[in-house]
N, C-alpha and C positions, 0 to 999 in steps of 0.2 A: 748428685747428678739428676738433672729434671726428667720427667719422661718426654717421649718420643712419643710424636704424632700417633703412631702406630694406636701405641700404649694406652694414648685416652683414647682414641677412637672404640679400642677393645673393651675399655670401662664403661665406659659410655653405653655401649650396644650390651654389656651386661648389667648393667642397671637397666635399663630400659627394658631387658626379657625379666630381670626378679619382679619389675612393677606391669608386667604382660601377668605373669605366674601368680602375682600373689590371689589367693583363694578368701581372703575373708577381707570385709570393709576397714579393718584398722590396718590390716596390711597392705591392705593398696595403696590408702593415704600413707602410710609411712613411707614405704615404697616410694612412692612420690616426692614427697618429700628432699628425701635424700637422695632423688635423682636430680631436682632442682639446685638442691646446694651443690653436689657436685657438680654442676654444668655450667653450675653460676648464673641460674634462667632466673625471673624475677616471676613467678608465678601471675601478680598480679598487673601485669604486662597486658591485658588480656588482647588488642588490640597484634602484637606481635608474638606471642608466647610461642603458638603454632606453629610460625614460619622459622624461629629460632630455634625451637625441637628438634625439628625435622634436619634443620644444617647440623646438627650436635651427633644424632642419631642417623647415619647414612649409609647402615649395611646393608646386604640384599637380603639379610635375616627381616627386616621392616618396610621396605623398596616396597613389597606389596600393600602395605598396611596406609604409603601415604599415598601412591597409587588412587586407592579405593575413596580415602579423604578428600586427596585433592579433584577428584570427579565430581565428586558431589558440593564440592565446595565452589566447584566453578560453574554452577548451574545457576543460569541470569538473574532467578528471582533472587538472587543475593547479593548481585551487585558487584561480585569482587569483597565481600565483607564488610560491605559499605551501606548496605542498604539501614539498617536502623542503626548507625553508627552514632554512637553517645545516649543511646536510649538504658538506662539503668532498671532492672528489674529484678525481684526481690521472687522465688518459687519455693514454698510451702510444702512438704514432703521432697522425700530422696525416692519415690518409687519409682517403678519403671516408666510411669508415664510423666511423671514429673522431671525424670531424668532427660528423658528422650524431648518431652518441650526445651529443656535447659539447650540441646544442643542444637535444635532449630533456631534458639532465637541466638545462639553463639556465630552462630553460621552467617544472621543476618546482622551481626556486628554489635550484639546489644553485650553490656556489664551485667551479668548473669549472677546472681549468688542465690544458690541453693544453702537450706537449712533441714537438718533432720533432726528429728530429736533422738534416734537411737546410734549405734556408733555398731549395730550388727544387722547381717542381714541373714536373718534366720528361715527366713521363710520357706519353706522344704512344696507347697503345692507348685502344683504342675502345669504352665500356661496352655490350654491349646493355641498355636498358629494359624492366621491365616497364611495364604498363598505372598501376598503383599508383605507384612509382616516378615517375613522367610527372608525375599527378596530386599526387603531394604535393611535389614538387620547385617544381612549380607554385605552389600555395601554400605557399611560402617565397621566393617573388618571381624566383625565375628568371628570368623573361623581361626583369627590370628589369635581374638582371645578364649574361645574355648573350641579344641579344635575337634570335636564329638559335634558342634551346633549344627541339628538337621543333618544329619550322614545319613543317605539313604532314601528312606520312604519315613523318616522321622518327621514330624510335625508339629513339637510342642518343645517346651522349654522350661527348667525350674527358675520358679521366681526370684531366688539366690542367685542362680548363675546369671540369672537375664540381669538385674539389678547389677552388678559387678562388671559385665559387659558395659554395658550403660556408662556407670559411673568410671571406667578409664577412660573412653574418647571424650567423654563430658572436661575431663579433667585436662585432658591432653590439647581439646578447643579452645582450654582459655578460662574452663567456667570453675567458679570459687563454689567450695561445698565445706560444710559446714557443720559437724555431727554434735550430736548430743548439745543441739541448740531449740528450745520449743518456742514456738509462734503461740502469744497470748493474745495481742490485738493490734488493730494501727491506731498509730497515734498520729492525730492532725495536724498539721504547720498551724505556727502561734497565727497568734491576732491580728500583732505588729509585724509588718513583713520588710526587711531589708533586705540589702544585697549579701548578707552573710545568715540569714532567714535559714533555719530549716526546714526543710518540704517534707513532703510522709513518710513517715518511719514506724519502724516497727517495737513492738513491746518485746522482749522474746526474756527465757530465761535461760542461763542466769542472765541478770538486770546489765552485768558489768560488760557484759559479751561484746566487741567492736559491731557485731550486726546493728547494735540498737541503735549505733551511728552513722547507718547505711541511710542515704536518701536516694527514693526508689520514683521512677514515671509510675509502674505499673505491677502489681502482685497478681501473684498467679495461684492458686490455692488443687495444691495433689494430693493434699492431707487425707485422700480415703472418706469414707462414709459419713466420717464425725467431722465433717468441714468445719472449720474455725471461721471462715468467713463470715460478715453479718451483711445480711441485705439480699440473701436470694433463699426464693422459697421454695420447697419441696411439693411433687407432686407423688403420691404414692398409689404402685400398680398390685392390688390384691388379689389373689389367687386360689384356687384350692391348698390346703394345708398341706404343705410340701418338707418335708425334713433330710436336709444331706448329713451324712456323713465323709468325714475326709477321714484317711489314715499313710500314715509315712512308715514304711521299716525300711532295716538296714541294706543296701543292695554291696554286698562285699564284690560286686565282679566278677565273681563266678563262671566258671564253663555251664554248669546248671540253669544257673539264674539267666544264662545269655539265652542259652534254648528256647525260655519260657515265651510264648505267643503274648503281645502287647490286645487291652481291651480298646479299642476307639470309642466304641459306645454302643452298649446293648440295652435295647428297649425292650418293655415286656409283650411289647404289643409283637413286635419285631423276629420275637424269640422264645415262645410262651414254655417250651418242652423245659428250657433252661432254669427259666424264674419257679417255676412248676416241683421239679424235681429239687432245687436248693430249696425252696418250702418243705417238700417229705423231708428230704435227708435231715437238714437242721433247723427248722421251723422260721429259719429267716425269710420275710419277704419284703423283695426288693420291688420298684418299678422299674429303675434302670441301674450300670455300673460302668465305671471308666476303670481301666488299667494302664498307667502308663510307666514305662522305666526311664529313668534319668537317674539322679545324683538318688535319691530313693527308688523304690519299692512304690510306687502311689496310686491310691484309689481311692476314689470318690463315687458313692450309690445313694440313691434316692431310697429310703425307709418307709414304708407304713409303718400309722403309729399303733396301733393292734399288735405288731410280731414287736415291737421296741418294748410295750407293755407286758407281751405275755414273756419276754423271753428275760425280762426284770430289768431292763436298763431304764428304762423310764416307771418310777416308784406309783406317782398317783395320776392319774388321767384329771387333768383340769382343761375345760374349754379357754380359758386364754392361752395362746403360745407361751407369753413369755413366765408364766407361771409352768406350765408344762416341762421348758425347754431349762429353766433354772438349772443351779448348780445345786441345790438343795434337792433336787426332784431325779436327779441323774445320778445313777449307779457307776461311778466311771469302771470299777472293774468288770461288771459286765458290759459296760460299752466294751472294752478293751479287747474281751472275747469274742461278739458281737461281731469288730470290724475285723478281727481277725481269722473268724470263723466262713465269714465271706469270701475275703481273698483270697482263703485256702479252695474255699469247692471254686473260686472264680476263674482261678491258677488252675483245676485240675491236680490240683496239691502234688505241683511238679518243683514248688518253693521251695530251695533246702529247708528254709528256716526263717521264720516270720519275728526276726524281734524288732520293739519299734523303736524308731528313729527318735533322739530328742529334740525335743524346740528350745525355742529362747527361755524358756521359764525352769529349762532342767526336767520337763515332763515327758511323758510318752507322747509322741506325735499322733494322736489322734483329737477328733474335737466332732462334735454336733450341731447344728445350726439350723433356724428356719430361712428359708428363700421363696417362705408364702408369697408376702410384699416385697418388690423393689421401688426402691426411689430413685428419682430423677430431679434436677433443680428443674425452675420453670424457666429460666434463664442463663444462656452462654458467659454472658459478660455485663458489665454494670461500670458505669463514671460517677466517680464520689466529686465533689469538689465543695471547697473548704479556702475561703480568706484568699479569692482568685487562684488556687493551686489546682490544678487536674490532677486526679489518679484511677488509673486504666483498672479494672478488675476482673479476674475470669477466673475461670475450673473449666479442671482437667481432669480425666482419671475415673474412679469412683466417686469424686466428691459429685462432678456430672453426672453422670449415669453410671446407674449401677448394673454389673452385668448381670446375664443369664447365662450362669456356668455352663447348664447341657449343652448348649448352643456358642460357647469357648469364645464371647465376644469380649472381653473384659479387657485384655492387649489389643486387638484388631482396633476396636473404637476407640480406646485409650488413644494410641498413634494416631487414627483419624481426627480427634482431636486437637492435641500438640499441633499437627501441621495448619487444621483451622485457625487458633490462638495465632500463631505463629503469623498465619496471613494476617488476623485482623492487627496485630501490632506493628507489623509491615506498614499497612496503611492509614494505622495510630500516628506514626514516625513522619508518613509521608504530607500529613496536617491533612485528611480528609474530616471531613464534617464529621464528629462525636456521634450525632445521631443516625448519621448512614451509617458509619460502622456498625453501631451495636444495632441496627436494621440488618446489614450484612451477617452481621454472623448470626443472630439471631435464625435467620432464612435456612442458611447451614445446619445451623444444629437440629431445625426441624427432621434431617436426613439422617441425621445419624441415629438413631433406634431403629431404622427402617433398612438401615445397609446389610448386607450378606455379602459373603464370597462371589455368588452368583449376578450381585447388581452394580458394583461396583466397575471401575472400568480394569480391563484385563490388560491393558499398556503399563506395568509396573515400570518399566523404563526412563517412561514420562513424569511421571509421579515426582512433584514439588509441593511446596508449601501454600501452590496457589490451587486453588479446590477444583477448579475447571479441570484439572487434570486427573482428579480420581473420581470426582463424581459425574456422568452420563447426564446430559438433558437437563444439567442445573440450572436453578431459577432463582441466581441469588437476592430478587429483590422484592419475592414475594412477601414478606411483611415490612412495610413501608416504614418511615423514621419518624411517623408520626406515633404508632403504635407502639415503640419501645419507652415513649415518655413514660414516667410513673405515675400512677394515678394519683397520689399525693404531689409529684410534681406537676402535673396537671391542674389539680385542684388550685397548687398558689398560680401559678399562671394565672387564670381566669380570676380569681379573686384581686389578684394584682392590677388587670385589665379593670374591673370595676372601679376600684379605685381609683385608679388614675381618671378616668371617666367621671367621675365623681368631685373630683377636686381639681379637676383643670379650670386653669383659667386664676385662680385664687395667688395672690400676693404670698408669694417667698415659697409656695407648694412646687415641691417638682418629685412627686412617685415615682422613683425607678427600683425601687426594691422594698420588702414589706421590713426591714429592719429601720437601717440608719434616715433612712426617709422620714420615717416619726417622730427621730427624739426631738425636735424640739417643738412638738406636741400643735403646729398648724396645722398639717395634716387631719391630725384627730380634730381638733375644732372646724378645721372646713367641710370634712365630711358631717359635720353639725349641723352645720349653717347651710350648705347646699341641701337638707331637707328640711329643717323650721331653722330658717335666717333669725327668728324672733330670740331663740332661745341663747344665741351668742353673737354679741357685737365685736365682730369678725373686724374693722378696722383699730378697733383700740388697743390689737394683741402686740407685744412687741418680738420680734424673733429670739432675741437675746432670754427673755422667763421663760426660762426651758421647764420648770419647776411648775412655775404658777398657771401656765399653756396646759399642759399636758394635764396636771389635779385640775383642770375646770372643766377639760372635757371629760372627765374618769368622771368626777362630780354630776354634772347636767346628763349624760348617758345611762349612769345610776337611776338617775331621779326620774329621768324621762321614758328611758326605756328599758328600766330595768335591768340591765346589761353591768354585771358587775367586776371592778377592775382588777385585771391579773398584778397590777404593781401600783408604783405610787409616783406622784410627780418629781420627788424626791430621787426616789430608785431611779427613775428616765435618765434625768441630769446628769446621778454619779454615774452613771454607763456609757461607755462608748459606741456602742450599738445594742438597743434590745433586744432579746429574747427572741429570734424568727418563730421557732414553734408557740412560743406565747401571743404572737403579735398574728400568727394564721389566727389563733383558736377568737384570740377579740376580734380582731378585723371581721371574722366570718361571723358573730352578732350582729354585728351593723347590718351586714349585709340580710339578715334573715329578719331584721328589725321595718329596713326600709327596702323589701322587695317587692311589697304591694303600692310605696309610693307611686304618683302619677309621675314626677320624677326623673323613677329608677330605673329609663330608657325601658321602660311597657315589660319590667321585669326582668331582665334579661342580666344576667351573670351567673355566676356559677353553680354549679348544685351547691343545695343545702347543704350544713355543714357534716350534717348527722351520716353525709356517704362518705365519711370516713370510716363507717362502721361497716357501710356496705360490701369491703371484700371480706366475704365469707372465710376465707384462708384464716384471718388473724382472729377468729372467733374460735371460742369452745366448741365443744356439743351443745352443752347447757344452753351457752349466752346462743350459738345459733337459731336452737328451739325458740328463746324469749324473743329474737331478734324478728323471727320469719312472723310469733304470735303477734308482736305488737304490731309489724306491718297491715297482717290483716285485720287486728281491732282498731286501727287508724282508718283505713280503707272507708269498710265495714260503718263507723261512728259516723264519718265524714258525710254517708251516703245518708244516713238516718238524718244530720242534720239538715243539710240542703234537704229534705222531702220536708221535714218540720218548718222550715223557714217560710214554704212554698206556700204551706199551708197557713197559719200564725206567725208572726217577724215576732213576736212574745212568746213562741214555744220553747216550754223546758220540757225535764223530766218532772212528773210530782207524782210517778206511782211507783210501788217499788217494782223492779226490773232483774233480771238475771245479772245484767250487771253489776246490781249493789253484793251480789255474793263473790266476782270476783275482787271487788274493789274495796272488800272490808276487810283483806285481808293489808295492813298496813302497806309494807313493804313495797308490793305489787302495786298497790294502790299511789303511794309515793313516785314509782316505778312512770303512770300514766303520767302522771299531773306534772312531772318532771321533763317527760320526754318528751310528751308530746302539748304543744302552746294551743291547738285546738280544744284541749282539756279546760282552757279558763275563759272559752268561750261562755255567753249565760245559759247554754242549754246544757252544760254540764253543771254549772254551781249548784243546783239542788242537788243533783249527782257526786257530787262529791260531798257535801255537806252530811245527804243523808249516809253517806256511804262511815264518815267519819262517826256522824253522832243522829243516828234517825230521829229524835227526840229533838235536835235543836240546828233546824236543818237553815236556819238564816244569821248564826252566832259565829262565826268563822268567815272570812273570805277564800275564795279559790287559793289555791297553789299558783305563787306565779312559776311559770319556765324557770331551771335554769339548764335548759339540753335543749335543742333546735330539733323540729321533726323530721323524720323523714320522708323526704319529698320522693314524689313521683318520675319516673325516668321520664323523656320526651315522648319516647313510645305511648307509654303507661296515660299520659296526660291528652294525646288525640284520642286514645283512644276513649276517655273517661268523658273529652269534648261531643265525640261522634255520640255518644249515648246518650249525653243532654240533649243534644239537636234528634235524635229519634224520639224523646220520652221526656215531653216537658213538664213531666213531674217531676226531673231531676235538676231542673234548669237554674242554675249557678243567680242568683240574688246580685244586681248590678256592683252593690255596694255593700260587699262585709262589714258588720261592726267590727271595729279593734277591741284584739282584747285591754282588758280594762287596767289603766296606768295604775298600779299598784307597789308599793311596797317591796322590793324582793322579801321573802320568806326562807330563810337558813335554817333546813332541817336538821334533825338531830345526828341523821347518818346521810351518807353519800353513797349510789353505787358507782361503783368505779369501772370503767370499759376499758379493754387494752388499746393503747394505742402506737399502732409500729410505725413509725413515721419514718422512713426511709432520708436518707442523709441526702438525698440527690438534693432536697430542697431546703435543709438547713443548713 
């Protein structure tokens, strides 16, 4: 006999409270699970799943819970579910702010699949809330799923519980999650693109996992401090030497334990009798300490490292932290003590009993950490594009900005976030211009390190995914779309603009990209021939010797200007399109070859090539020091000569000079003559000569170039003008000699420079 309406309805509503109740991450998803089979939902429905649920599930036990959904769900910027409808996106960590972006952009109709690589949520620290936070957590049914969330004058939350929260309306929206899945890298759409082509995807392990066969618009990266994403760089904020500690014990429930007064946050400046007196009694000093009760026991205090040293938890005092802070330098049983010796006088040792809580590793919940530095990326979001495909990219979370615990921003801006992301793929979806966007949000994110409780807008009500509503007096277009470009894709821009300038007008040339435009090696001969015509008879070429085109000019460029080739005419032909980053680094010879030509439109194209080195970011220590040296031994040389030339147009070097001591030492030596093509001008050849062999200072030629110098900014360059026009003893000579057509010379070693070339432009 079948059941009766009644009867499923009762199953139904009991499954749906086992998967409200379940308490750990593999139980929810089972939960789930089996609340899907029984209902016969299609999970991956995502589009209807929601509206299906809720007809399956329709007691007044839940009545509040769709309530609260369908409010927020019907708020305009969503469209009705419609607004980024068929937008696929792919979200990197299951944290809480990873979580909470998954269910903004579920909201705005996007195919959502989260991956986590763990399959628990262990995390026992303790969020603080803001005011906002409280309230919009609220409406997302909190209370339906842990029903202690903020009772009271409560204002924080375990990262467990929130995480768990999180991941059932995530689940309940529509959005695919994914555990014990790890993001390795993206992999780009092939070469050849058809209509069964696929777009960007991800690496993940294991290899077999259906993720790897997800094709994604847009990733989104919550993965925490150690972002896996490539292409955005970090800004670090350093500090006085700051050391917290965290600690978790047991909270059994207690009548006792319920008594005990919660810590919000005592500073020493705040409370000095207190930090004073825990000094006499147990020799600990603190600067500040938080107490908070939830699912543990938890406190977090700020250490000096004098009372960490005297009191043995910390073995050897080393000036670097992370020597200091090691696992080999830390006493954990006295930490143990330590953090528990605190929360005893903290408590007023009103705690029945302090044992600690364990973590995911099966350990005592306690740990140490420095929060000297925090990082920040330099950027919101970033467009990759690869064989005409776009892919939208951005952080969320701590991978963005990392918080400042005392001040309990780390959820607050986390969610300030999500709902930013969330706009900008709103207006991803809606086909606004790529580079407004990533100007817009860019604008935004400049706000968020700067937000408080206090500055934000207090209309929690209001509060959508569109930023005009939580943030006051915003300016979202103060960084323009011109400034988001990347400075490597800047650089091909202009050099590509040269080019084409260069080779307009020439039979079968049509430059529209530094790749597929070359191979069949016109191009390279017209940019020949447009400065000495003499050197290649430019109507004899036939389009078709893709082979014999391209080896004549690697050959004559060779011979003529020293310029030696990244491939072969051969290589050209077998490829379908060359090498972009090989084809920047030649193309940008020419350009540093013929930028004194009469010409090369009165010089004008891009910076040299050498200000690839010039963002300082992608440099060492080391290489910066060399970097900032050689600037000013170029400078510096440069002025020496222009005064020499003024004087004798035949002046060298022929005494010796402080010079010769830095330049005998080989490497360094190599280092000039290398980097910088002023070096083989004739007022250095005795200078290098003698610097090689004093004895036989005219048996060698100069070093030719194989590195382009570094050129002076626009600024740098009036300004160097204005001081010739003041001081005609520095007055620039009408007519530079060239340096002198030689040979390349292939040294025995190479220094090698890093280069980050950012994917916007390959």
């Amino acid at each position: 006999m079948g059941e009766t309406e009644d009867e499923r309805t009762a199953q139904a509503c009991q499954l749906f409270e086992n998967f409200v109740q379940a308490s750990t991450c593999k139980g929810t998803l089972q939960a789930f699970s089996i609340l899907c089979r029984q209902l016969e939902l299609d999970p991956l429905d995502y589009n209807n799943f929601y509206g299906l649920l809720k007809a399956a599930v329709s007691t007044w036990k839940v009545k509040t819970l769709w309530t609260k959904l369908d409010k927020r769900a019907q708020q305009k910027v969503y469209n009705q579910n419609k607004a980024c409808q068929g937008t696929k996106c792919l979200i990197i960590g299951g944290g809480p702010c990873g979580l909470r972006t998954a269910i903004e952009l579920a909201l705005l109709g996007c195919k959502v699949v989260v991956i986590e690589k763990r399959d628990t949520f262990s995390r026992n620290n303790v969020l603080h809330l803001w005011p906002f936070t409280i309230h919009d957590l609220r409406g997302l049914g909190a209370k339906k799923f842990y029903g202690k969330f903020c009772a009271g004058s409560i204002d924080h939350i375990s990262i467990r519980q929130l995480q768990l929260m999180l991941l059932k309306v995530s689940l309940i929206l529509g959005v695919e999650i994914h555990v014990n899945v790890e993001f390795i890298k993206l992999v780009e759409p092939p070469v050849k693109q058809t209509d069964n082509s696929p777009g960007w995807r991800a690496e993940v392990r294991p290899s077999s996992h259906p993720v790897s066969e997800f094709d994604f618009d847009m990733v989104i990266g919550a993965d925490g401090r150690k972002n896996t994403l490539d292409g955005f760089s970090r800004k670090e904020f350093r500090g006085k030497l700051a050391i917290a500690i965290t600690a978790n014990f047991v909270n059994r429930n207690t009548t006792a334990e319920a008594k005990v007064e919660e810590i919000s946050g005592v500073a020493f400046i705040f409370n000095q009798k207190f930090f004073l007196e825990l000094k006499e009694e147990t020799g600990i000093d603190l600067e500040n300490i938080v107490y908070y009760k939830d699912n543990t026991h938890y406190f977090v205090m700020t250490a000096k490292k004098q009372s960490l040293l005297d009191k043995g938890v910390i073995i050897n005092d080393f000036i670097e932290t992370e020597r200091l802070l090691s696992t080999d330098n830390v006493n954990h049983e006295a930490l143990l003590s330590y953090a528990r010796e605190a929360a005893d006088f903290g408590t007023n040792y009103q705690l029945p009993s302090l044992d600690y809580a364990i973590n995911h590793y099966g350990q005592p919940d306690v740990a140490m950490f420095d929060f000297t530095s925090m990082y920040a990326s330099e950027n919101a979001a970033l467009i990759r594009e690869k064989h005409g495909q776009q892919l939208l990219v951005a952080l969320v979370g701590d991978s963005l900005l990392e918080p400042f615990w005392p001040m309990g921003t780390g959820c607050a801006r986390g969610f300030l976030a999500a709902f930013d992301t969330a706009w900008m793929v709103r207006g991803w979806t809606q086909g606004r211009s790529p580079l407004e966007i990533l100007a817009e949000r860019e604008s935004i994110y400049r706000l968020l390190p700067q937000t408080t409780p206090e500055n934000i807008s207090k209309n929690f009500e209001q509060y959508t995914t569109d930023p005009a509503t939580r943030y006051p007096n915003l300016n979202s277009s103060c960084v323009r779309p011109h400034q988001v470009i990347d400075n490597m894709l800047s650089l091909c821009i202009r050099l590509l603009t040269w080019c084409q300038k260069q080779t307009q007008g020439y039979r079968g040339v049509h430059v529209t990209n530094l790749t597929s435009s070359w191979r069949n090696g016109l191009a390279l001969c017209a940019l020949i021939h447009h400065q000495m015509p003499e050197l290649i008879d430019y109507e004899s070429l036939n389009e078709e010797d893709v082979a014999e085109n391209n080896q004549l000019a690697f050959d004559v460029a060779e011979r003529e200007f020293g310029i030696q080739p990244v491939t072969t005419g051969k290589e050209m032909a077998a490829e379908a399109e060359p090498d972009k980053l090989l084809m920047v680094l030649y193309l940008s010879k020419f350009y540093e070859a013929f930028r004194n030509s009469p010409v090369n439109n009165n010089g004008q194209g891009p910076s040299c090539f050498c200000n690839l080195f010039n963002n300082i970011q992608y440099l060492s220590q080391c290489e910066k020091l060399l970097h900032i040296c050689l600037n000013n031994l170029y400078i510096s040389i440069y002025i020496i000569y222009q005064y020499g030339k003024k004087i004798n147009q035949d002046y060298v070097f022929t005494s010796p000079c402080p010079m010769l001591k830095v330049l005998s030492f080989p490497p360094f030596r190599f280092l000039c003559f290398s980097y910088f093509p002023i070096f083989s001008y004739p007022i250095f050849t005795t200078l290098n000569q003698s610097a090689e062999d004093p004895s036989e200072q005219s048996a060698s030629p100069p070093l030719s170039p194989s590195m382009t110098p570094l050129s002076l900014s626009d600024e740098e360059e009036e300004e160097e003008e204005e001081e010739e026009r003041e001081d005609p003893r520095f007055a620039k000579p009408k007519d530079n000699p060239p340096p002198p057509s030689l040979p390349p010379i292939h040294p025995k070693w190479q220094v090698c420079f890093p280069l980050n070339i950012c994917s916007h432009c390959l």
